[in-house]
C-alpha positions in Angstrom: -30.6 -0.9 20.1 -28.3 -1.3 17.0 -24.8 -1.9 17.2 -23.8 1.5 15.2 -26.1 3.6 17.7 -25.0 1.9 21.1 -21.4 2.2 20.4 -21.4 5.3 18.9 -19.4 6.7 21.5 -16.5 5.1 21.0 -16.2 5.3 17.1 -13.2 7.1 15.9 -13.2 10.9 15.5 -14.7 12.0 12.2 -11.8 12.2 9.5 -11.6 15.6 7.8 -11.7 16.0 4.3 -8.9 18.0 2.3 -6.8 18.2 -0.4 -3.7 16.3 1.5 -1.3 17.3 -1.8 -1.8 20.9 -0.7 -0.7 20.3 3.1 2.7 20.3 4.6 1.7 19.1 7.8 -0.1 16.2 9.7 -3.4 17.4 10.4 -5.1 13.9 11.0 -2.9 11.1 12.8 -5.7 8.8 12.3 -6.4 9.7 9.1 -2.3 9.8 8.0 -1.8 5.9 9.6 -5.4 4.9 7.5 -4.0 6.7 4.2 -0.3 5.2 5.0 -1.7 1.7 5.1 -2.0 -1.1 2.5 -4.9 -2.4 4.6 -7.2 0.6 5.9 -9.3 3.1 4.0 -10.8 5.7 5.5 -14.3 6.0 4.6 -14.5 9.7 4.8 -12.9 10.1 1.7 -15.3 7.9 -0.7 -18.9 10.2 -1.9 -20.6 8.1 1.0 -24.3 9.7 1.4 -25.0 7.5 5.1 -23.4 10.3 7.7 -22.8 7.5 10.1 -20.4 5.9 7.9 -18.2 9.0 7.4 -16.6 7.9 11.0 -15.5 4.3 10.4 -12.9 2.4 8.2 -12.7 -0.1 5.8 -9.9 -2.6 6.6 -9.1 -6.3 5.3 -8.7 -8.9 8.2 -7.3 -11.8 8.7 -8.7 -13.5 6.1 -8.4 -11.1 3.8 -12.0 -10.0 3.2 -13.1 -6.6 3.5 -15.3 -5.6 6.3 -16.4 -2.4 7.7 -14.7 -1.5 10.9 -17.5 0.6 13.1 -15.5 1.2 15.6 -12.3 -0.2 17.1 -9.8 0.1 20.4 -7.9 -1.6 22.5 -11.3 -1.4 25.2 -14.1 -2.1 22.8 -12.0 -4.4 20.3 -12.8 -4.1 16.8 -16.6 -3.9 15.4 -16.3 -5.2 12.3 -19.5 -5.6 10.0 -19.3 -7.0 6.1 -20.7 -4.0 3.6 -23.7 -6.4 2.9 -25.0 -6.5 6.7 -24.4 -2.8 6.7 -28.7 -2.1 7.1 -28.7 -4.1 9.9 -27.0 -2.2 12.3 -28.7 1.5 11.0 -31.9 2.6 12.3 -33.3 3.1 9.4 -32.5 1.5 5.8 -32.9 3.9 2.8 -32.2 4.4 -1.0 -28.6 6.4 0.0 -27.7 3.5 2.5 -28.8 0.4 -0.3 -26.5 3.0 -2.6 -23.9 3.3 -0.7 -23.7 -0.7 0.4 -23.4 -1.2 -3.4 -20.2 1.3 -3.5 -18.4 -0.9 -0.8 -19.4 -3.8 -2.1 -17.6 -2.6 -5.5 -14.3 -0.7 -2.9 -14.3 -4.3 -1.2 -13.5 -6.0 -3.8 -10.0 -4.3 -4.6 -7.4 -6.2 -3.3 -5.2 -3.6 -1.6 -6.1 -0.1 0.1 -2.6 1.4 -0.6 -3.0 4.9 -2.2 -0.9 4.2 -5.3 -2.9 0.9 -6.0 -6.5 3.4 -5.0 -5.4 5.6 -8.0 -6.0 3.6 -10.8 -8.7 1.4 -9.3 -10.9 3.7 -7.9 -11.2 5.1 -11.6 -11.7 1.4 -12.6 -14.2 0.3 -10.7 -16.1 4.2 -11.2 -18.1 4.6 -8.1 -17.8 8.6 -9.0 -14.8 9.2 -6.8 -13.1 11.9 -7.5 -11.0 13.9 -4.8 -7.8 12.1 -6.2 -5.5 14.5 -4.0 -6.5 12.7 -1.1 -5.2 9.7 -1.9 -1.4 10.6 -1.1 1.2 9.6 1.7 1.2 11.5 5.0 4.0 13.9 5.5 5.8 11.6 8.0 5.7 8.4 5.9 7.2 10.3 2.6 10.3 11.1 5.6 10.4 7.8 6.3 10.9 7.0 2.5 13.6 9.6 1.6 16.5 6.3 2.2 14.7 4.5 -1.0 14.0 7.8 -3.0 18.3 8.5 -3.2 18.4 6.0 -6.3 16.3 8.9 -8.0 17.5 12.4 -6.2 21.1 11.7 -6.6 21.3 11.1 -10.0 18.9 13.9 -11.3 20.6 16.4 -8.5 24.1 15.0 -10.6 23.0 15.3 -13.9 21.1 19.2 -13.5 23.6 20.6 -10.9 26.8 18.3 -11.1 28.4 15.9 -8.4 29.3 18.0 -6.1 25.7 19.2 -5.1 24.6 18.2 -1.5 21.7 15.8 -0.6 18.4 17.0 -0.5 15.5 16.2 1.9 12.7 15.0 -0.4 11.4 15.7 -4.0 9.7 19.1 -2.8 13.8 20.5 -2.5 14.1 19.1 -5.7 11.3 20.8 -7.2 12.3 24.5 -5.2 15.6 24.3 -7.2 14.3 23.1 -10.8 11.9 26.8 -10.0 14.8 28.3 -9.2 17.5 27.4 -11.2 20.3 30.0 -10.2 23.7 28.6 -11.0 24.9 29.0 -15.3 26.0 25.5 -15.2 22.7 24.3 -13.7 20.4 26.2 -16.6 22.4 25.0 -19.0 22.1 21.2 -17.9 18.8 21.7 -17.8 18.1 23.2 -21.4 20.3 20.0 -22.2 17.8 17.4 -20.3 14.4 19.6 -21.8 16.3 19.1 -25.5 16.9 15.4 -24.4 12.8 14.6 -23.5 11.5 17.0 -26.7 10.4 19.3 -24.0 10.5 23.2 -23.0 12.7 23.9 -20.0 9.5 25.1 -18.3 7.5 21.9 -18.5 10.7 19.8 -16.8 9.2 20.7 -13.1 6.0 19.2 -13.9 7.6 16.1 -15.6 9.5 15.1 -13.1 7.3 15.5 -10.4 5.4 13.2 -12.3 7.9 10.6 -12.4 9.4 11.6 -9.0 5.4 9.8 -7.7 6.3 6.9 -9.8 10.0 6.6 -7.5 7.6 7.5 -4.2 5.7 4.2 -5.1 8.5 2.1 -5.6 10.1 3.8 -2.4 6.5 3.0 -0.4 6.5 -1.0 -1.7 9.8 -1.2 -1.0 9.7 -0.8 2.4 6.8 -2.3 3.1 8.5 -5.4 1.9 11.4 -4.7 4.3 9.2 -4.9 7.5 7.4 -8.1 5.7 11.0 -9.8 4.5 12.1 -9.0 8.9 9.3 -10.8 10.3 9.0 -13.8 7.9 11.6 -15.8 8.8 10.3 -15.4 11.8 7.1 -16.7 11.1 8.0 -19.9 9.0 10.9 -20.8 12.1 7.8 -20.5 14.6 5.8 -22.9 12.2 8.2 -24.9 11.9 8.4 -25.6 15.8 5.1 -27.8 15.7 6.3 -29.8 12.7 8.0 -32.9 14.8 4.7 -32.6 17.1 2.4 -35.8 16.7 0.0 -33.5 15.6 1.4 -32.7 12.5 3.9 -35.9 12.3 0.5 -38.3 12.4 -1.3 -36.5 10.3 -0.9 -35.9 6.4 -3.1 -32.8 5.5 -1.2 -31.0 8.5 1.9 -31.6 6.6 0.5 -30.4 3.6 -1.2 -27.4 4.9 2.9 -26.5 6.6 4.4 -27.4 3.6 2.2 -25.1 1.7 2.1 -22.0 3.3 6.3 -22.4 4.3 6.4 -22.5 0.3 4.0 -19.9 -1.0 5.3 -16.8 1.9 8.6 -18.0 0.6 7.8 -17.9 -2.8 5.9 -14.4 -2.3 8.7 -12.7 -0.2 11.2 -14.2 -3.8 9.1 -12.8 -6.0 8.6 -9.1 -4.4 12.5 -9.1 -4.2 12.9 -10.0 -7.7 10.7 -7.4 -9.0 12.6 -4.2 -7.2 16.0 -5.9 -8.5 14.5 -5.2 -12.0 13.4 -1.6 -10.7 16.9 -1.2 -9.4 17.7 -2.3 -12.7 16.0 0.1 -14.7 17.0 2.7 -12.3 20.5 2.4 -12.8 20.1 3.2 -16.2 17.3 5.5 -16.2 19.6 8.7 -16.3 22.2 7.6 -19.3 20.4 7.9 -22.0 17.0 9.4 -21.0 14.3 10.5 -23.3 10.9 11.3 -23.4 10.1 7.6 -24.6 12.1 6.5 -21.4 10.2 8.8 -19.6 7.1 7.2 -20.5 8.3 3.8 -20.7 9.2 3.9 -16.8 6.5 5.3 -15.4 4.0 3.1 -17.4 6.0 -0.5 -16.5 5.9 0.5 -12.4 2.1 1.8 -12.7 0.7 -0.9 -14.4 2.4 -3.1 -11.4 1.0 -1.4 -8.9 -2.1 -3.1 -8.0 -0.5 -6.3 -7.9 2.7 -5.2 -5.9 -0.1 -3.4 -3.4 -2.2 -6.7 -3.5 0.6 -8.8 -2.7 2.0 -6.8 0.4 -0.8 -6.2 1.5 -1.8 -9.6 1.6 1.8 -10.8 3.6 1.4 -7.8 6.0 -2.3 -8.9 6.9 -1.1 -12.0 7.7 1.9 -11.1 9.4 -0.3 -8.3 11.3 -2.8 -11.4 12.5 0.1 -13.2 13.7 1.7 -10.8 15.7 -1.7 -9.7 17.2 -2.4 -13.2 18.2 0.5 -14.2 19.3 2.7 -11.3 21.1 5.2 -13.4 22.6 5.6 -15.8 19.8 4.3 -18.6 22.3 0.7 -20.8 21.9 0.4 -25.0 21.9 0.2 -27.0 18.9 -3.3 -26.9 19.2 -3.6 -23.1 18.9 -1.2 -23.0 16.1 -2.9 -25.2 13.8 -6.2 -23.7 14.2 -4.4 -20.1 13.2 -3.2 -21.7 10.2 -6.2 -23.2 9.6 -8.9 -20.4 10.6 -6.3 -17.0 9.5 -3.7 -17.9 7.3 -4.8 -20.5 4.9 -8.3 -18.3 4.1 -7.5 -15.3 1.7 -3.9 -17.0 0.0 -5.6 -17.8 -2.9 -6.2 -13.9 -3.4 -2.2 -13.5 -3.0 -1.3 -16.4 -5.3 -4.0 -14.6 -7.9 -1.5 -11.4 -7.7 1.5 -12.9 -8.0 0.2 -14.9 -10.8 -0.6 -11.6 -12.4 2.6 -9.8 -12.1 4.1 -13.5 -13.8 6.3 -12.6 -16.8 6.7 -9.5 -16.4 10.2 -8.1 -15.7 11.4 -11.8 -15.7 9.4 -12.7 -12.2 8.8 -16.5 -11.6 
């Protein structure tokens, strides 16, 4: 019997398929963690023909390659298949399966699952996917964001209704207000900022919804990168424990290998904090002498960084993720040490040093 058919009990429930920019609510906790993730992509929301497939996940492991995750729990472990070896494990192979192998091979190959990185590469890569309104946040994780989003509310809530005006929850307040504009001194703020971008009062909403997604991102990466920047000292100190061992002390590709990973998740977690200083940057300034150029400017410098921000955190978290799995209690010989350097961490940095190559230059990152 094939893998697919005797675990099929135990396979996730079927994620539904909606338009999750239209929702207020979590309908999907499995599907909100997947979509929340820089690591997990539900498969449900790709034009998969194979029915069987609608039901499992595509996830990067340890070593950062992509595999197909069939089913998964803390009972049955994680049944993880590459897109390739796919036919092996269906009853029946056929010209929508071959297809649809050839669409994950093409999904595999992107470096990070996040949904702001999905946006630009899934029209890249054109496998015909095209219900864009599923790749969004979950209610819960944009709550979880609203401490980063304040560089943005507060000074647009300043500059339409003055200093005085109270915090808002998230962007959709925003928005009710900018409809509903009912103080003088408010419409007349806001007939200033629509003469300031060369646009009609009516088309401000719109506009900075629009850039109010490009804040979310930054908001999303940034904390990401908080969770990563808590655990990695962590990590390199727990290395480091082995490094007067004769193990590593006797032997010089050991050093090398410690050496090399202390200074690349180093160098990573640098370079990610670098790169929202210059957001912060630009942020600070963003509201003193906007324009539709600035507009534009903004939103096109933190897109076009996207994939390689995603590909990069991603990446850390994987690693990190591994770690913790592996080793709960931050305990394990030598022994088992080296061989998870060797056999999880080492495997898939390359793809990490690719990304931070490519963000290189830009917005003075080194």
């Amino acid at each position: 019997m094939h893998l697919a058919e005797e675990r099929s009990e135990t396979l996730k429930p079927t994620f539904k398929r909606w338009n999750r920019s239209e929702v207020s609510i979590d309908l999907d906790p499995d599907m909100d963690a997947a979509m929340d993730a820089l690591h997990v992509l539900p498969l449900s929301i790709l034009p998969l023909k194979t029915v069987g497939l609608a039901k499992a996940t595509m996830i990067k492991n340890a070593r950062l390659e992509s595999v197909v995750e069939l089913f998964g729990g803390a009972e049955t472990g994680s049944g993880q298949v590459r897109p390739e070896d796919l036919p092996d494990y269906f009853a029946r192979a056929d010209v929508e399966l071959e297809r649809d192998v050839e669409m994950l091979l093409a999904v595999g190959s992107l470096r990070s699952f996040d949904v702001f990185s999905l946006r630009s590469e899934l029209r890249r890569i054109d496998i015909g996917f095209e219900d864009h309104g599923a790749l969004t946040l979950s209610v819960v994780k944009r709550g979880e964001l609203l401490e980063f989003m304040g560089k943005f509310t507060r000074p647009l809530l300043a500059r339409i209704y003055g200093d005085g005006e109270a915090e808002l929850g998230d962007l959709r307040d925003i928005m009710r207000l900018l409809a509903n504009p009912d103080q003088r001194a408010a419409m007349r703020r806001l007939k200033t900022l629509a003469r300031d971008l060369g646009i009609a009062v009516s088309e401000i909403p719109a506009l900075v919804k629009q850039y109010g997604d490009v804040f979310l991102s930054i908001s999303y990466y940034r904390k990401c990168l908080a969770e990563i920047s808590r655990e990695v000292p962590e990590f390199l100190g727990w290395m480091e424990e082995i490094r007067d061992t004769s193990l590593v002390r006797d032997s010089g590709s050991n050093i090398d290998m410690l050496n090399g990973i202390h200074h690349d998740f180093s160098r990573f977690s640098r370079a990610m904090k670098q790169r929202f200083q210059a957001f912060d940057a630009l942020a600070d300034t963003f509201w003193d002498e906007v324009g539709a150029d600035t507009f534009r400017m903004f939103g096109a410098t933190v897109t076009a960084q996207h994939v390689g921000m995603g590909a990069m955190l991603c990446g850390l978290t994987v690693k990190l993720i591994g770690w913790r799995n592996r080793f709960p209690r931050k305990n394990g010989t030598p022994t088992d040490r080296l061989e998870f350097f060797v056999s999880e961490i080492v495997p898939g940095l390359d793809d990490i040093r690719q990304a931070h190559k490519g963000l290189e230059g830009k917005a003075g990152l080194n």
